[in-house]
C-alpha positions as CSV (number, residue, x, y, z in Angstrom):
1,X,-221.1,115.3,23.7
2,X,-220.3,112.0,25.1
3,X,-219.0,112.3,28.4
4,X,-215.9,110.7,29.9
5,X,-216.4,108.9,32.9
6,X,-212.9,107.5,34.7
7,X,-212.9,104.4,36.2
8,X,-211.2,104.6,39.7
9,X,-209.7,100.8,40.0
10,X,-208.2,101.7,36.7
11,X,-206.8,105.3,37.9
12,X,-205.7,103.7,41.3
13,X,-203.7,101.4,39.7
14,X,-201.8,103.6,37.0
15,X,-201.3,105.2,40.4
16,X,-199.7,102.3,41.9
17,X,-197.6,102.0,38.4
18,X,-196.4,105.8,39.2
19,X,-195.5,105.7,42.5
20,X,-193.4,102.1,42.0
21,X,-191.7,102.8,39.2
22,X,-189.2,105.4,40.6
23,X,-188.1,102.9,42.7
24,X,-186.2,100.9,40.7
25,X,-183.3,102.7,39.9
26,X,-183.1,103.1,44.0
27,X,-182.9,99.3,43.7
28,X,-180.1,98.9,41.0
29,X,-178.2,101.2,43.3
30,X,-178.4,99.2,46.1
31,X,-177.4,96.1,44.3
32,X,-174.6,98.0,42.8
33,X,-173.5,98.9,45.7
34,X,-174.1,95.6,47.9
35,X,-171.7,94.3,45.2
36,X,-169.0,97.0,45.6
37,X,-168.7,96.6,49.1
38,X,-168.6,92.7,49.1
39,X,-165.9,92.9,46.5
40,X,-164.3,95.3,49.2
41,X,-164.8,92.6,51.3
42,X,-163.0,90.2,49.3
43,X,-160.5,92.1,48.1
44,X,-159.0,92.4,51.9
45,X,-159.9,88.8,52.7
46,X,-157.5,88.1,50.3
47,X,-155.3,90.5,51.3
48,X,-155.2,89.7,55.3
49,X,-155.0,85.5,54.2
50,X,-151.7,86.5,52.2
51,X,-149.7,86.2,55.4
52,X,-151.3,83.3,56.4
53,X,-150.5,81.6,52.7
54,X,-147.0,82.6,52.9
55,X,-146.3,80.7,56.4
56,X,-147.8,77.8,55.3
57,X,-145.9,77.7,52.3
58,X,-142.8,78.5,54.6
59,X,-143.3,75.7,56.7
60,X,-143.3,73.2,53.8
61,X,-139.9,74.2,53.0
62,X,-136.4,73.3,53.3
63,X,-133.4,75.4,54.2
64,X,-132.3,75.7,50.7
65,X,-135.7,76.6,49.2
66,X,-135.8,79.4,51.9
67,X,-132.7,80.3,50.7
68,X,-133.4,81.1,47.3
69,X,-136.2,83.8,49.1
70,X,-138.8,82.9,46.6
71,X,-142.3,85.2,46.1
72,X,-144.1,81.9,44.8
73,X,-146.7,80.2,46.9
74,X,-146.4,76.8,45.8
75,X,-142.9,75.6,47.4
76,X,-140.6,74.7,44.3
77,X,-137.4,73.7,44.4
78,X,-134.6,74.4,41.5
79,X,-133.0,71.0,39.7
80,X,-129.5,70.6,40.4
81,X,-127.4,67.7,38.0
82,X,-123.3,66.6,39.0
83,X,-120.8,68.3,36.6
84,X,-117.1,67.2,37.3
85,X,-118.3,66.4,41.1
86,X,-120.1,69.6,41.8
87,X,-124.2,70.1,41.9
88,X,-125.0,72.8,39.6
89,X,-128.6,74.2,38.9
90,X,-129.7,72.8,35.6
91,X,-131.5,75.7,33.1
92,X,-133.4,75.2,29.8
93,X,-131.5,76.9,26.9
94,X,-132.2,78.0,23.4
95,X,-129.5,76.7,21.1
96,X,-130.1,76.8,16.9
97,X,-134.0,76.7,17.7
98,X,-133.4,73.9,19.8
99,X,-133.8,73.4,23.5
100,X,-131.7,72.1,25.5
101,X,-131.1,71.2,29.2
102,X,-128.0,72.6,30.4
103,X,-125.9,73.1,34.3
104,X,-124.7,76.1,34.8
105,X,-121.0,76.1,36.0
106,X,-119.4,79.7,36.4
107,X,-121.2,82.7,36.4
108,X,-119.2,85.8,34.2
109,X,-119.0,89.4,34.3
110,X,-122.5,91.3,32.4
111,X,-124.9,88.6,33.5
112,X,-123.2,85.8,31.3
113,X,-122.6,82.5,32.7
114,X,-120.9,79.2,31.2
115,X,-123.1,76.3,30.5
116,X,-122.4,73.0,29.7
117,X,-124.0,69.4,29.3
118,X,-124.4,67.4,32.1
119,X,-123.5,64.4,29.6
120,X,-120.7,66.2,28.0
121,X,-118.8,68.7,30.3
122,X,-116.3,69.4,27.8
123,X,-118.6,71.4,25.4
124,X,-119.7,75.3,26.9
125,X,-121.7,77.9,26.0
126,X,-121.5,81.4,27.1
127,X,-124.5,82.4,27.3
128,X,-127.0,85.3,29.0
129,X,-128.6,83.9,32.5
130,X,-131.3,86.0,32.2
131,X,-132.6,84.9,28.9
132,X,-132.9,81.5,30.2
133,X,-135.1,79.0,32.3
134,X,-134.1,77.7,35.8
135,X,-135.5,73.8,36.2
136,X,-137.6,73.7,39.0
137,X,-140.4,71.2,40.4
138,X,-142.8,71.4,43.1
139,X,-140.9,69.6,46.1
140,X,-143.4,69.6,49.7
141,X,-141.4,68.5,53.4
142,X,-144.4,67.6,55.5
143,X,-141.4,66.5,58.0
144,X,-140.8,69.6,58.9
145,X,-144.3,69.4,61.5
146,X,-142.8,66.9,63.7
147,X,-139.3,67.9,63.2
148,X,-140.6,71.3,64.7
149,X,-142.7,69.7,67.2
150,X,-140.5,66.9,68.5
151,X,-137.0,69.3,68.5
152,X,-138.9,71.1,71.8
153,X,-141.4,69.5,74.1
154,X,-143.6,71.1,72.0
155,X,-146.6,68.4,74.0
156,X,-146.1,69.4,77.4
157,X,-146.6,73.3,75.9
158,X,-149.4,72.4,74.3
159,X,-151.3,70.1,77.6
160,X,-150.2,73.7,79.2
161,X,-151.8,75.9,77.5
162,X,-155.1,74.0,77.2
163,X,-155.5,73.5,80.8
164,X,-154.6,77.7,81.1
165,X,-157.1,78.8,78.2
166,X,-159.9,76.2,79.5
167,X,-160.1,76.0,83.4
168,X,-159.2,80.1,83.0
169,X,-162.3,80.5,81.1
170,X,-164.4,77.8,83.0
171,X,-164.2,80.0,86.0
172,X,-164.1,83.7,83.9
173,X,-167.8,82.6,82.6
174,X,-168.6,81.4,85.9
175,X,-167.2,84.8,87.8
176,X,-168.5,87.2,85.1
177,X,-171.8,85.8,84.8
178,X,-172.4,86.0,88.4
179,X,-171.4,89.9,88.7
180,X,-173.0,90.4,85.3
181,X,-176.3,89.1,86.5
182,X,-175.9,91.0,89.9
183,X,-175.5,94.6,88.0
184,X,-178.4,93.8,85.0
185,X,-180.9,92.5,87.6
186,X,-180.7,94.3,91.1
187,X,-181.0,97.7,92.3
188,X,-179.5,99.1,95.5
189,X,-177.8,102.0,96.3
190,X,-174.7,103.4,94.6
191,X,-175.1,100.3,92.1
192,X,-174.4,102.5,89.1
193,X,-171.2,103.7,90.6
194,X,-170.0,100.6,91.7
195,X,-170.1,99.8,87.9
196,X,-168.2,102.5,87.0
197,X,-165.7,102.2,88.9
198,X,-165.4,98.5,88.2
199,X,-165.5,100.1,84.3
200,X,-162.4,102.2,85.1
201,X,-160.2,99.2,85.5
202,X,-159.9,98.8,81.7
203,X,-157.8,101.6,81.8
204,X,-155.7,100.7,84.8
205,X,-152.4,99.0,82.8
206,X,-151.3,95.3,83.3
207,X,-147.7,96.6,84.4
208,X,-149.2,98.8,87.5
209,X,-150.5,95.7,88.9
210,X,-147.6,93.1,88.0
211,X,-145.2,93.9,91.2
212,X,-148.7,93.6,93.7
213,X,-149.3,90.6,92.1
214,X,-145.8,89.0,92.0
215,X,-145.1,89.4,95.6
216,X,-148.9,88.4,96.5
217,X,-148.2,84.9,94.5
218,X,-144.4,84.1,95.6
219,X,-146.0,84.7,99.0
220,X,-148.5,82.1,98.2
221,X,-145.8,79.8,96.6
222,X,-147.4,79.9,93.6
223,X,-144.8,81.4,91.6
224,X,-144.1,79.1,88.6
225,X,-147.0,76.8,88.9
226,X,-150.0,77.5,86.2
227,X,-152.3,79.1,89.2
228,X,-151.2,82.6,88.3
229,X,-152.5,82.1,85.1
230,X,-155.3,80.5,86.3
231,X,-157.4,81.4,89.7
232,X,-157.2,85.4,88.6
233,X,-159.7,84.4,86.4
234,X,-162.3,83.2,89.1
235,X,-162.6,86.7,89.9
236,X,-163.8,88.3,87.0
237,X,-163.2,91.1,84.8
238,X,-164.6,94.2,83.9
239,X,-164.5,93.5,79.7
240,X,-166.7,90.6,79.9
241,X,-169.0,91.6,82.5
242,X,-169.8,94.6,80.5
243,X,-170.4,92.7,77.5
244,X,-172.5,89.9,79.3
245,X,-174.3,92.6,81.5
246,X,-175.5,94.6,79.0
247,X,-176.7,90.9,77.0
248,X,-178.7,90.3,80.1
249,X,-180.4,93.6,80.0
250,X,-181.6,92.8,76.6
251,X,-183.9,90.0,78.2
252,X,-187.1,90.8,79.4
253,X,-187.6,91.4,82.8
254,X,-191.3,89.5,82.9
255,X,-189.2,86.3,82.3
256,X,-188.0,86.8,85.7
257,X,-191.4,87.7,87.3
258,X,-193.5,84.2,85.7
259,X,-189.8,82.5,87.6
260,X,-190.6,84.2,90.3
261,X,-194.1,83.3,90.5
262,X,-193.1,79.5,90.1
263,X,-190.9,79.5,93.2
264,X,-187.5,80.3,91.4
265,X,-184.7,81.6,93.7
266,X,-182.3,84.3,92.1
267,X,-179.6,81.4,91.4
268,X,-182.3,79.3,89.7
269,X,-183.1,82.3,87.5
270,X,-179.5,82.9,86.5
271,X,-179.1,79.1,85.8
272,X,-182.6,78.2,83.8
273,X,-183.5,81.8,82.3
274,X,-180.6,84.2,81.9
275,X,-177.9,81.7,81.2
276,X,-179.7,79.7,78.4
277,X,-180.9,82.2,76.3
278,X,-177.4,83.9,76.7
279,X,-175.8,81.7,74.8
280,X,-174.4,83.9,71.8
281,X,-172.6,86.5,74.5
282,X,-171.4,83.7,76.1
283,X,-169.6,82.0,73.5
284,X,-168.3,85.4,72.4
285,X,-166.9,86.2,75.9
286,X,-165.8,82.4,75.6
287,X,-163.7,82.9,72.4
288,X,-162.2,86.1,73.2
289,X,-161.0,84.6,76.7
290,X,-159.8,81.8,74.4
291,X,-157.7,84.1,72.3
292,X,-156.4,85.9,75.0
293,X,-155.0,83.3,76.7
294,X,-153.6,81.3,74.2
295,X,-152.0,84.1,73.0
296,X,-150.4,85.7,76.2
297,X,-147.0,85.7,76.4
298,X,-146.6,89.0,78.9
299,X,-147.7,87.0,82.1
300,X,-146.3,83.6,81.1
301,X,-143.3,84.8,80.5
302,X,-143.5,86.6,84.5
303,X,-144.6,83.5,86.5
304,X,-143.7,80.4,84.7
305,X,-139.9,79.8,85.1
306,X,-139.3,75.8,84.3
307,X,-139.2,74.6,80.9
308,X,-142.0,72.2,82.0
309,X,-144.8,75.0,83.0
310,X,-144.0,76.8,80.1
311,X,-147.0,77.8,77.7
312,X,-147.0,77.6,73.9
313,X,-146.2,81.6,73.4
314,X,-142.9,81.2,75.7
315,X,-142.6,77.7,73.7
316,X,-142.3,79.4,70.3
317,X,-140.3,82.6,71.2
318,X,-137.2,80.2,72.9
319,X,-137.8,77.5,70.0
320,X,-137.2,80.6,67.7
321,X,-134.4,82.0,69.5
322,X,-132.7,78.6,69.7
323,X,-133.5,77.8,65.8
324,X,-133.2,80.9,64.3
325,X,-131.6,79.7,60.9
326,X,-134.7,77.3,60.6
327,X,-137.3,79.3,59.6
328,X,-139.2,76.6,58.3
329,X,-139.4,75.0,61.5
330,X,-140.0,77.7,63.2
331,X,-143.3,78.0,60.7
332,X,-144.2,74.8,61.3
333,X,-144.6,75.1,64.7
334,X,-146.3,78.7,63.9
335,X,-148.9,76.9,61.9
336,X,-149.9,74.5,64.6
337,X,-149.8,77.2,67.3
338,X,-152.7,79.0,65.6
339,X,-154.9,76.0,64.3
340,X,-157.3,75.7,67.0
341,X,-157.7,78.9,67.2
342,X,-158.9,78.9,63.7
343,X,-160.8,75.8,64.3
344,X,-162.8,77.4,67.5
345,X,-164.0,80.5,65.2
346,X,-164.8,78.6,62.4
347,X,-167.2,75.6,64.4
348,X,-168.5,79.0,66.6
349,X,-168.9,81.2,63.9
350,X,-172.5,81.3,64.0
351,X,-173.2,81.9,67.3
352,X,-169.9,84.0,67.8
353,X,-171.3,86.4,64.9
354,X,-174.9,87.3,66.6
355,X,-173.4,87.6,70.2
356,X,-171.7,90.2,69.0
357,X,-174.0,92.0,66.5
358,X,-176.6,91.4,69.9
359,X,-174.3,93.0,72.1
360,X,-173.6,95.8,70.2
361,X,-177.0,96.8,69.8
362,X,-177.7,96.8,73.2
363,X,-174.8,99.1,73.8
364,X,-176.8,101.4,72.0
């Protein structure tokens, strides 16, 4: 009998072939799934930029298209001809097979309505109003942004709110980062504590303190100026240093030791180590201070009394108090108010993105 001799690069790799080919259906699942989530994804993209869609078209509007309270995005307008005087809408009829542009003059009981020719009024038609075609055209007011903008001082608002949102968060990074660095990097006693009851402020409401605060800052003759929006922020918060604490306590500590050994001081450590490779938290702490205060209308609406001092938020809600029936306006100025927000997230995205993703981790 011949014997049978296996060969074991041969048996090793049939093997390999076994033990690799079970995996593929795990793949297809994963790729099946990847794709049903990021048409999940998609799906309320579209859904949450709806909204968004609707005010621009809204602001690109006149009264009477807002009027006719039409679904469409595009902003259309319908075609109105003179009959006898009068602007009536113009429709495309069916007459004998033929069409036919016709005004429609008087509307009739049933959903009939007479129509007649612009060129000859004497003729009608009775006809159904439903079965027929309302003339419309695409018809775009880009006047309505400085309409909107110039009907306020809609400027002055703006220069507010800037110097509000950016000093604010010059000196919040400055504060935050300082305590931040303080809790992640030294030890002393009752440190932990001290955090956590710096921690338990989240939960203290705005209101409680608004009354402390008020008298504190009309006693300081402060009260409607911008500095109650503004020097608060020098003194940090317990949101941000929490997020930009536990950032720093993702660094290694030997990057402090070689600083050390070179002759760094603690300040010179926060400034050339920490701070630099810190970047993604602080851009994140940096746009939601951004958002924040652009957005606040609670303690604008508290301090600032003068039209002058006012902020964009308080801007908006008296521009659409005062111009209530122009909602396109009002839309405009809507559109502006939330385009550099837009315009900060989208240039930051990047770096925004992995702060947080960083962050989070290191919560964990």
């Amino acid at each position: 009998m011949a014997s049978t001799t296996s060969n074991p690069l041969t048996s090793g790799s049939e093997n390999m072939i076994e033990t690799t080919l079970p995996r593929k259906p795990f793949r297809s699942q994963n790729l099946l799934i990847k794709a049903v989530f990021t048409l999940m994804l998609g799906a309320g993209a579209v859904i949450i930029m709806i909204p968004l869609m609707y005010m621009i078209s809204f602001s690109l509007r006149d009264r009477a298209q807002i009027r006719q309270a039409s679904l469409e995005l595009m902003p259309m307008r319908q075609i109105e001809v003179s009959v006898n005087g009068k602007s009536e809408p113009l429709y495309i009829v069916t007459l004998e097979g033929e069409q036919k542009q016709l005004a429609l003059t008087r509307n009739r009981p049933g959903g009939m309505g007479i129509f007649v020719d612009p060129a000859n009024p004497e003729t009608t038609y009775e006809l159904k109003i439903a079965d027929q075609t309302l003339v419309r055209e695409i018809s775009i007011h880009p006047e309505n942004y400085p309409e909107s903008l110039t009907a306020v001082p809609f400027d002055r608002y703006i220069i507010n709110t800037l110097i509000v949102t950016f000093v604010g968060m010059a000196g919040m990074l400055f504060s935050c980062s300082l305590v931040a660095y303080g809790f992640s990097r030294f030890r002393a006693r009752w440190l932990n504590i001290l955090f956590l009851v710096l921690l338990s402020t989240i939960m203290l409401p705005r209101q409680v303190t608004l009354i402390p605060l008020y008298v504190i800052f009309q006693q300081l003759g402060w009260v409607n100026t911008l500095l109650p929006l503004i020097v608060p922020q020098f003194f940090a918060n317990a949101y941000d240093v929490f997020l930009l604490r536990q950032f720093f306590m993702t660094i290694p500590l030997e990057l402090d030791d070689a600083a050390k050994l070179d002759g760094a001081s603690p300040l010179q450590i926060l400034l050339y180590v920490i701070l630099p490779m810190s970047r993604p938290a602080l851009v994140s702490v940096a746009i939601f201070h951004f958002l924040y205060a652009w957005n606040d209308f609670y303690e604008p609406l508290i301090f600032l009394h003068s039209r002058e001092n006012w902020t964009m938020a308080v801007g908006l809600q008296t521009f659409n108090a005062l111009y209530s029936v122009n909602t396109h306006l009002i839309m405009a100025a809507s559109v502006v108010m939330i385009i550099p927000p837009i315009l900060i997230f989208f240039f930051s995205q990047k770096i925004f993105t992995e702060g947080v993703v960083i962050t989070r981790m290191s919560e964990k």
